[in-house]
C-alpha positions in Angstrom: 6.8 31.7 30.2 7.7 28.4 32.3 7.6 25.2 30.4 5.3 22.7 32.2 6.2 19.3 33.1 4.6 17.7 30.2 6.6 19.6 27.7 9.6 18.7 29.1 9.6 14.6 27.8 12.4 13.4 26.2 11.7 11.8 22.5 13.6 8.5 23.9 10.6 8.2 26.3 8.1 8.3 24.0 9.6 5.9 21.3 10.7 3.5 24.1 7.1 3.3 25.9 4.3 1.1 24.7 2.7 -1.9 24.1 5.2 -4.1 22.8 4.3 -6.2 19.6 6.4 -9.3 18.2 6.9 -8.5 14.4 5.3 -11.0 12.4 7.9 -11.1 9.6 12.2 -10.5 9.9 12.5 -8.0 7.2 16.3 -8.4 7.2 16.2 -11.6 5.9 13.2 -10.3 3.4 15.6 -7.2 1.6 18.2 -9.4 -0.7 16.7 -12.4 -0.8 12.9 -12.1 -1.9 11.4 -9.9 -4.3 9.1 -7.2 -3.0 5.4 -6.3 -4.3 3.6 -3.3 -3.0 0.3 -3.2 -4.0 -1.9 -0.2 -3.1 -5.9 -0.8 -3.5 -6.2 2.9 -3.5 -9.2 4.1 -1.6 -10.8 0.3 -0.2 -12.5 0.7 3.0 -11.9 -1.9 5.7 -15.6 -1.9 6.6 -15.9 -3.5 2.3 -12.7 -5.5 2.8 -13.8 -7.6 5.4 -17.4 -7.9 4.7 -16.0 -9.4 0.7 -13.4 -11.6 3.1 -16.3 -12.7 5.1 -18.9 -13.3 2.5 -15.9 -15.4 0.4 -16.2 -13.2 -2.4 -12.5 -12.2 -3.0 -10.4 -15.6 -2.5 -7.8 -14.8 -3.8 -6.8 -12.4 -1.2 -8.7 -14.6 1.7 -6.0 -17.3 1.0 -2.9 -15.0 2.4 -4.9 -14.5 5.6 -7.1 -11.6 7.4 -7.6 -7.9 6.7 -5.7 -6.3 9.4 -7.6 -2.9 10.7 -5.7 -0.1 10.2 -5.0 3.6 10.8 -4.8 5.4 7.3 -1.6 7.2 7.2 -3.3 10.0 5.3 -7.1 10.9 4.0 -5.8 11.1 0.2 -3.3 9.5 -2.0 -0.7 12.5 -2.2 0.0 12.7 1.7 -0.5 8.9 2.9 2.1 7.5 0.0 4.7 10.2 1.1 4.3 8.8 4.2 4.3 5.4 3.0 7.3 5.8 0.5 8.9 7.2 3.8 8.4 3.8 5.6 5.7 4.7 7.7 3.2 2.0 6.4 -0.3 1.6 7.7 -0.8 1.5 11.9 -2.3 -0.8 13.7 -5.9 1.0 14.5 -5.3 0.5 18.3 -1.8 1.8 18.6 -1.1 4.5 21.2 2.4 5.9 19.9 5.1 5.1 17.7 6.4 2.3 19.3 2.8 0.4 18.4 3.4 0.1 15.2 4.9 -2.3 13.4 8.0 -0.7 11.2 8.9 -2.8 8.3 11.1 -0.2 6.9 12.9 1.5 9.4 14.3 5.2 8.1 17.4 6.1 10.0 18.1 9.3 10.5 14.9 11.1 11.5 14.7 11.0 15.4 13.6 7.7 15.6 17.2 6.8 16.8 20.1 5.0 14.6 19.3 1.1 15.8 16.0 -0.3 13.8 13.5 -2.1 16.3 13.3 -5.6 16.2 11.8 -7.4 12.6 12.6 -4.1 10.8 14.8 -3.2 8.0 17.1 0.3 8.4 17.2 1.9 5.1 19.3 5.3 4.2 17.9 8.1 1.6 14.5 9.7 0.9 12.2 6.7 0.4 12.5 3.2 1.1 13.1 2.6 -2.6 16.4 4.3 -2.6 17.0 2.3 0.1 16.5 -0.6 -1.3 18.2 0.4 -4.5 21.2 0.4 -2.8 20.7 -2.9 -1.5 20.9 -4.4 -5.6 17.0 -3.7 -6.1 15.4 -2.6 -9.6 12.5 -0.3 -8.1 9.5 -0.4 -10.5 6.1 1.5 -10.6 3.1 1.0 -12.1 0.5 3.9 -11.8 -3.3 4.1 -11.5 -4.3 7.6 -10.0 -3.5 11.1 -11.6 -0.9 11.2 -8.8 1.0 8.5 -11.0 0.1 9.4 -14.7 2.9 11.7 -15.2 1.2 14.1 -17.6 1.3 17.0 -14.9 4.0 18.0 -12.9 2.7 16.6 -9.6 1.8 13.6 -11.4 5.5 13.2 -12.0 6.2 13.0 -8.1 5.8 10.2 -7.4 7.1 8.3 -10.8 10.1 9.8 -9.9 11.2 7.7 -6.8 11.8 5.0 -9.3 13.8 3.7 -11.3 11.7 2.8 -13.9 7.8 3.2 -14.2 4.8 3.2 -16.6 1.1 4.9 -16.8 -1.0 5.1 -19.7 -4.6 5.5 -20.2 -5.6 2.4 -20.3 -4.3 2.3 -16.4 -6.7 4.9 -15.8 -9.7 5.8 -13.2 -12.3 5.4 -15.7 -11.0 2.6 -17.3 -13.4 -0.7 -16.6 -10.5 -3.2 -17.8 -7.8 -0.9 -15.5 -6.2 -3.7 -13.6 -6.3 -6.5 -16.1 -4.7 -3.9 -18.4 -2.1 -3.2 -15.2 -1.8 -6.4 -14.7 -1.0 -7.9 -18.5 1.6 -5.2 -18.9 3.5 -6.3 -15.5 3.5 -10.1 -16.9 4.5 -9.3 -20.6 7.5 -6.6 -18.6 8.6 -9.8 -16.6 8.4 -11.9 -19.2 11.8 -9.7 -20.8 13.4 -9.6 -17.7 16.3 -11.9 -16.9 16.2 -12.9 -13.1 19.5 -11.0 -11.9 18.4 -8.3 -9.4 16.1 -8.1 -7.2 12.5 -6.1 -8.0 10.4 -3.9 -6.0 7.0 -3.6 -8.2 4.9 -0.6 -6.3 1.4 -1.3 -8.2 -1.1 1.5 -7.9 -4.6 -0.3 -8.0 -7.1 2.5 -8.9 -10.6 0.2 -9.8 -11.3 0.6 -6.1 -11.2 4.5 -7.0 -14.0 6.5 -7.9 -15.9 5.9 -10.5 -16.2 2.2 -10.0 -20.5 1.8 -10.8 -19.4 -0.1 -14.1 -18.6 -2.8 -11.8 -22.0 -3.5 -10.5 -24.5 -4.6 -13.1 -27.2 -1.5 -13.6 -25.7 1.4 -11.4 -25.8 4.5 -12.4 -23.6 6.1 -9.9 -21.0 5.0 -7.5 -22.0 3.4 -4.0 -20.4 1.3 -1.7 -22.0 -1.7 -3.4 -19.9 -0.9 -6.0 -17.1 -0.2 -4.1 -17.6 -3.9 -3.3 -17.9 -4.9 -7.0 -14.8 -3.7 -7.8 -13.1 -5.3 -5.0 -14.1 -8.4 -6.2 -12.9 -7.7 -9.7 -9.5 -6.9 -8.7 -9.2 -10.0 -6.6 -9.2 -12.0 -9.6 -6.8 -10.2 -11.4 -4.2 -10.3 -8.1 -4.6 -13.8 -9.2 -3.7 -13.3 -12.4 -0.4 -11.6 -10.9 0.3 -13.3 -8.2 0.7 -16.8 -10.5 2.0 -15.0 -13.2 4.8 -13.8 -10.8 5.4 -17.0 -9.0 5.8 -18.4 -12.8 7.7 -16.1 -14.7 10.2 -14.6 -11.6 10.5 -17.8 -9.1 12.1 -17.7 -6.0 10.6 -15.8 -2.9 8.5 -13.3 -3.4 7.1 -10.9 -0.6 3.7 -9.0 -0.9 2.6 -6.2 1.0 -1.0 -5.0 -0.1 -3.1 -2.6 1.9 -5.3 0.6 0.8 -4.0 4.5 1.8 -7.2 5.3 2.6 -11.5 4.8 2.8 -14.2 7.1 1.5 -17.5 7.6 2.2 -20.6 7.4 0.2 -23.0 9.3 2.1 -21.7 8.7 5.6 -22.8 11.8 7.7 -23.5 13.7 5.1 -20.0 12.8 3.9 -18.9 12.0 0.3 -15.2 10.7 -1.0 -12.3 11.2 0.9 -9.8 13.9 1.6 -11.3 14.1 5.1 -11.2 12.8 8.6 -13.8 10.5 8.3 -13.8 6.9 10.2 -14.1 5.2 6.9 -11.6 7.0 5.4 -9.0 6.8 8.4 -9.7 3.1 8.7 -7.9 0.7 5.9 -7.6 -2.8 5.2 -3.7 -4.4 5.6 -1.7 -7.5 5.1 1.3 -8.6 4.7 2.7 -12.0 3.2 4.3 -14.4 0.7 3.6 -16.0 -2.4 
């Protein structure tokens, strides 16, 4: 059967057309220079982000600048960090193709061609953490989700990208005090650090995470109320991190927070994620420095 016209375009075309976008950030000056925190609000919805940003409730992200809208790069933890850990980071919700999005981490050798685009970073191996490992970085990991607790063997997946990484209970789903406990282990683990490489903390941030009703006074079940709840809890404990870090490590640090995906409470019949829903394709993302 005769190939049509359409089936016959090139990759180059499609990962040269596009709107073009000036990156906001040179990442090649970032790697080497700046440490790197990745912090993942597993599961917040951009529809809860913005309306806490709005209503002033979470200042401590507010400071760093607006929720970008986002296209999730998957509708569960397991396939959007693959594709995360990949370099392939949250899209901006109105791209059209590749070439929309904003690349911080460029992986080389995939078909995207050899030469990163402008702003990006052009790492070699599996994940951008072997990249960046061989750039002098310590990669660390801090795990909230089952996908991180290493006590099964897919919960060892992940872990295993990094050099060094932690879970216990008390960083658990159910756990009311999760990120404060998260976030007091990261400070005391700085705190016996000596400043001579470069770190790249991935923090999993699972409050967001179902269940989350023990963040809203009275609820008996989870809703996006107390979706929003917990949102404002972890704010203040990014706080907590954020001046902890600047205290303890110094120098430049660079943050990248965003969620890997939305769920829905109800939404067309809809409940939790693992679906192609609008709330759960649609995330909250930013970028910046502390």
């Amino acid at each position: 059967m005769e190939r049509t016209v359409q089936e016959e375009v090139p990759l180059r075309s499609f990962i040269s057309s596009g709107e073009k976008h000036k990156p906001t950030v040179d990442m090649k000056q970032v790697v080497g220079t700046s440490d790197i925190l990745f912090i993942c609000l597993d599961t917040l919805r951009y529809d809860v982000a913005v309306q806490e940003e709005e209503a002033g409730t979470t200042p401590v992200l507010n400071q760093y600048g607006p929720w970008e809208k986002c296209q999730a790069p998957g509708n569960f933890t397991y396939p959007s960090h693959h594709a995360m850990f990949a370099g392939f980071l949250p899209c901006r919700y109105d791209a059209k193709n590749v070439a929309d999005r904003e690349l911080l981490f460029f992986p080389q050798s995939i078909g995207l061609g050899k030469n990163p685009p402008e702003g990006a970073y052009g790492f070699t191996g599996s994940t951008i953490m072997e990249g960046l490992e061989k750039e002098g970085y310590e990669t660390w990991c801090v795990g909230g989700v089952a996908f991180f607790d290493k006590r099964s063997d897919i919960g060892k997946v992940f872990p295993g990208y990094f050099q060094k990484s932690w879970w216990n209970p008390s960083f658990g789903c159910p756990v009311k005090e999760s990120t404060k406990n998260q976030v007091d282990f990261i400070l005391n683990r700085i705190t016996r650090e000596e400043r001579q490489s470069p770190i790249f903390l991935y923090l999993n941030v699972d409050a967001i995470h179902y269940p989350n009703y023990f963040y809203l006074e009275g609820a008996s079940g989870d809703s996006v109320l107390s979706h929003a709840a917990a949102l404002r809890y972890v704010d203040g404990e990014l706080g907590r991190l954020f001046e902890g870090w600047k205290e303890k490590r110094g120098g430049s640090t660079f943050v990248i927070c965003c969620s890997d995906h939305g769920t829905c409470y109800g939404e067309d019949g809809c409940q939790f994620h693992g679906i192609n829903h609008p709330v759960v394709n649609t995330i909250p993302y930013k970028h910046f420095f502390i």
